[in-house]
N, C-alpha and C positions, 0 to 999 in steps of 0.2 A: 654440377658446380661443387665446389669444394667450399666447406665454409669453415672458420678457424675459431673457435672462442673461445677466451683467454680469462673473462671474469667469471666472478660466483658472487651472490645468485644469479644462475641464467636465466634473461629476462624471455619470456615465454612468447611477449609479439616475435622477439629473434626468429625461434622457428618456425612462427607462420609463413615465413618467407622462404624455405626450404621446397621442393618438391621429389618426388621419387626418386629413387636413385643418388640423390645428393648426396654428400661424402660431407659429415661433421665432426672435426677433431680439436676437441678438448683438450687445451693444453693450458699450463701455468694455473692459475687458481679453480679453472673452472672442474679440473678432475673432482673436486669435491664434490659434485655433481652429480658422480655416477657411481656414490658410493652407493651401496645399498640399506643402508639406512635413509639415504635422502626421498621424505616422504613427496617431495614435488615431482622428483623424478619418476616413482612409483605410477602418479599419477598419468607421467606422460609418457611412458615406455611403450603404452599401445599404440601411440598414435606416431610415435616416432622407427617402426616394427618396419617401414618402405626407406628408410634411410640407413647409410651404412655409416656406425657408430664407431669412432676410433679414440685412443687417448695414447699420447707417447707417454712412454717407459720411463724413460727419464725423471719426468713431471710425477710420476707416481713414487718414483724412488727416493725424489727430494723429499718428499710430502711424505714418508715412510708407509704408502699406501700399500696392501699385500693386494697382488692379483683375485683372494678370495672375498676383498672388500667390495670389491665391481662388483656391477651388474653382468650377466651372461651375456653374449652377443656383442660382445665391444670387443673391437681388433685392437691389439696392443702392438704399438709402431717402435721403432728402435730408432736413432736417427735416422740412419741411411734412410727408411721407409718413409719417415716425414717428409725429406728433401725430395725421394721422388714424386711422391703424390702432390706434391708443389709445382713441379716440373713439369706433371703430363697433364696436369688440368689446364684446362683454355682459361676459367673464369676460377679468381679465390676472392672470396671475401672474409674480411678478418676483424671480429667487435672482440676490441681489449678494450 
């Protein structure tokens, strides 16, 4: 399942509801998220190690965010990439 999440702070019941393989992209406020300074995130980076972490480009570049402020292991989407992974998933849920 593909799931979309658009606020900060990310409320943490959210990703109980995730299971392996799930596809999470951080867009609009939530990229603050996965700065690395974000100590909650630190917290959850291990348990969130079976899901694949994504944040558009875009959303980073509004926000003046540098690729060396992320976290490691987060796929950085461009549009076109957002729109596909929209596309080929059966199921998206989206908490703004």
């Amino acid at each position: 399942m593909l799931y979309v999440i658009e606020n900060f702070p990310v409320n943490p019941l959210l990703l109980e509801k995730v299971s392996s393989g799930d596809t999470i992209i951080f867009a609009d406020n939530a990229v603050y998220s996965i700065i690395k300074d974000n100590n909650t995130f630190k917290l959850m980076q291990s348990t969130l190690k079976h899901l694949n972490l994504c944040v558009r480009k875009a959303d980073l570049l509004i926000r003046n965010i540098s690729l060396n402020d992320i976290f490691q292991g987060i796929t950085v989407l461009n549009d076109f990439d957002f729109i596909q992974d929209e596309i080929q998933e059966t199921a998206v849920r989206s908490w703004n």
